[in-house]
C-alpha beads as a LAMMPS data file, in Angstrom:
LAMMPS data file: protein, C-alpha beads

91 atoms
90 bonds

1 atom types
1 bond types

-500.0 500.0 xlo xhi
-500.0 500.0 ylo yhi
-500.0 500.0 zlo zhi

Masses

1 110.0

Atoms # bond

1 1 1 -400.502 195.193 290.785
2 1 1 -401.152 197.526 287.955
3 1 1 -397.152 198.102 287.387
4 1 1 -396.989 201.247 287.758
5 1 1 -394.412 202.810 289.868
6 1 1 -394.428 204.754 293.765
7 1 1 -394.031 208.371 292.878
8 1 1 -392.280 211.225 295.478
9 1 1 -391.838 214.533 294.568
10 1 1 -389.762 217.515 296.650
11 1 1 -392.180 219.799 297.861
12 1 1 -389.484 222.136 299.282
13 1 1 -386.617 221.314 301.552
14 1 1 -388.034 219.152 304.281
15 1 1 -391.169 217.361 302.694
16 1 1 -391.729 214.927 300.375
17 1 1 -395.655 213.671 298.647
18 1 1 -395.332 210.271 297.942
19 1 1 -398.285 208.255 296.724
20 1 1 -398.684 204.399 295.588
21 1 1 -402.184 204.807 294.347
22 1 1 -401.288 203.527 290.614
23 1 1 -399.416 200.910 291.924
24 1 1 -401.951 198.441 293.055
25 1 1 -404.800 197.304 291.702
26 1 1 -407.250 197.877 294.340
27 1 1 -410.429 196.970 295.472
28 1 1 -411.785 199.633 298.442
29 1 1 -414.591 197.170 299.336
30 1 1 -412.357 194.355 300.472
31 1 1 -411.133 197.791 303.370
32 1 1 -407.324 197.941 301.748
33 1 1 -404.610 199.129 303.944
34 1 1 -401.159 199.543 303.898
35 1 1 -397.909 198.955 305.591
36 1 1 -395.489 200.914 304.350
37 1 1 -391.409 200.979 305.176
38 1 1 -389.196 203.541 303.725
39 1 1 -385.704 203.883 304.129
40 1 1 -382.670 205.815 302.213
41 1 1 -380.738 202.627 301.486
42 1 1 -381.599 198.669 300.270
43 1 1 -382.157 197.027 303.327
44 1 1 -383.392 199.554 305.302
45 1 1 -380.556 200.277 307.455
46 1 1 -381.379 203.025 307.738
47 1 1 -385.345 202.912 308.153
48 1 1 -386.787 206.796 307.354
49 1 1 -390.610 206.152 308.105
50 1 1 -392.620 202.968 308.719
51 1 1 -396.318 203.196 309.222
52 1 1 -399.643 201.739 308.079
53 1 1 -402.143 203.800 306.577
54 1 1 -405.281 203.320 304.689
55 1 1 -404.148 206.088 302.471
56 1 1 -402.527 206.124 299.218
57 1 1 -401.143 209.508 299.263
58 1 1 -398.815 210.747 302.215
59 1 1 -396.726 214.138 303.201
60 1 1 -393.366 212.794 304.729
61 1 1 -390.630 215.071 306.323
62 1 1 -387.577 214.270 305.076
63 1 1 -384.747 215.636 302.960
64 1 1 -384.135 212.064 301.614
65 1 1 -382.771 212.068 297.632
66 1 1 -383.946 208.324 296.953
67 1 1 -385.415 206.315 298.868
68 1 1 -385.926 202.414 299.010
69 1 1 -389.754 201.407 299.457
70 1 1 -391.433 198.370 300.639
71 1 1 -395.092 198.748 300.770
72 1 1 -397.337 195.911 301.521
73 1 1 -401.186 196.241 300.450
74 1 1 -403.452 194.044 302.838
75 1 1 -407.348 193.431 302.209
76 1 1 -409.748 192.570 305.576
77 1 1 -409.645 188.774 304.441
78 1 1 -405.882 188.618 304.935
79 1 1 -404.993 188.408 301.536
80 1 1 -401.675 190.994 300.533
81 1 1 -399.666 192.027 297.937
82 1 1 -395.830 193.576 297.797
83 1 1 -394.440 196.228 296.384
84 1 1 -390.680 196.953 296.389
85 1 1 -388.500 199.759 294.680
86 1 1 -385.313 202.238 294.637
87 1 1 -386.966 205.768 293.447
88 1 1 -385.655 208.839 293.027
89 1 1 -387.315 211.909 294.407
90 1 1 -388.808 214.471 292.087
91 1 1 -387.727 218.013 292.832

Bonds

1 1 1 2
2 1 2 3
3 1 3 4
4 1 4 5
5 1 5 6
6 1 6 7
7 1 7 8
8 1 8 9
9 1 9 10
10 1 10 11
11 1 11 12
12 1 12 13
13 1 13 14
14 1 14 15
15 1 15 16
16 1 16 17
17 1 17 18
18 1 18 19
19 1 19 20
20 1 20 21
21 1 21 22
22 1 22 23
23 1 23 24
24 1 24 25
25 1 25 26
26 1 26 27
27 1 27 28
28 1 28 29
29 1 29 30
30 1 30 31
31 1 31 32
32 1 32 33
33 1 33 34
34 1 34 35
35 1 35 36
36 1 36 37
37 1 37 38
38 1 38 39
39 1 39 40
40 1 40 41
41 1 41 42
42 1 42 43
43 1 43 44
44 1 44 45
45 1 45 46
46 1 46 47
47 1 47 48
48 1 48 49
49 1 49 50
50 1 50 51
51 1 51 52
52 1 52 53
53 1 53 54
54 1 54 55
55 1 55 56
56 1 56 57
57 1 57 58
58 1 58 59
59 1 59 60
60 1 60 61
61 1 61 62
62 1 62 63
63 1 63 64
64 1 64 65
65 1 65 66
66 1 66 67
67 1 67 68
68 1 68 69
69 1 69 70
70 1 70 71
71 1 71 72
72 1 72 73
73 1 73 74
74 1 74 75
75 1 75 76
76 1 76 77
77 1 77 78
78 1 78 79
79 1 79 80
80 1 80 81
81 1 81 82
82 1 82 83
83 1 83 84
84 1 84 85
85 1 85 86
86 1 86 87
87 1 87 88
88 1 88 89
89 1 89 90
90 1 90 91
């Protein structure tokens, strides 16, 4: 992990960017993907969007202030790294 944080930033009312490209230090020949689990609260109560992507950059729609991430990176031998964090969204 390069320790660098997820970012999300407001678009306009109902969609969010959010990218964790500085967050990992990747390698795109090992095929990275990720599984990603966002919710509005620690513990995901309340779970806003779970998917897996080999993206690093994603448009959400949602009107979510902060947001609690869990995103776990996952290379084609099996190896994976975690990510967790409470962020606030940009406007």
């Amino acid at each position: 992990m390069l320790g660098n944080s997820f970012f999300a930033e407001s678009k306009d009312r109902k969609e969010v960017m959010v990218s964790w490209k500085h967050v990992f230090l990747l390698n795109f020949d090992m095929e990275p993907h990720f599984i990603v689990y966002i919710g509005s609260h620690a513990g995901m109560a309340d779970l806003l969007h779970d998917f897996k992507t080999s993206e690093t950059e994603v448009m959400l729609y949602t009107q979510a202030k902060q947001m609690y991430v869990v995103i776990t990176a996952v290379y084609v031998t099996g190896s994976e790294s975690k990510y967790q964090e409470i962020i606030t969204v940009k406007t």
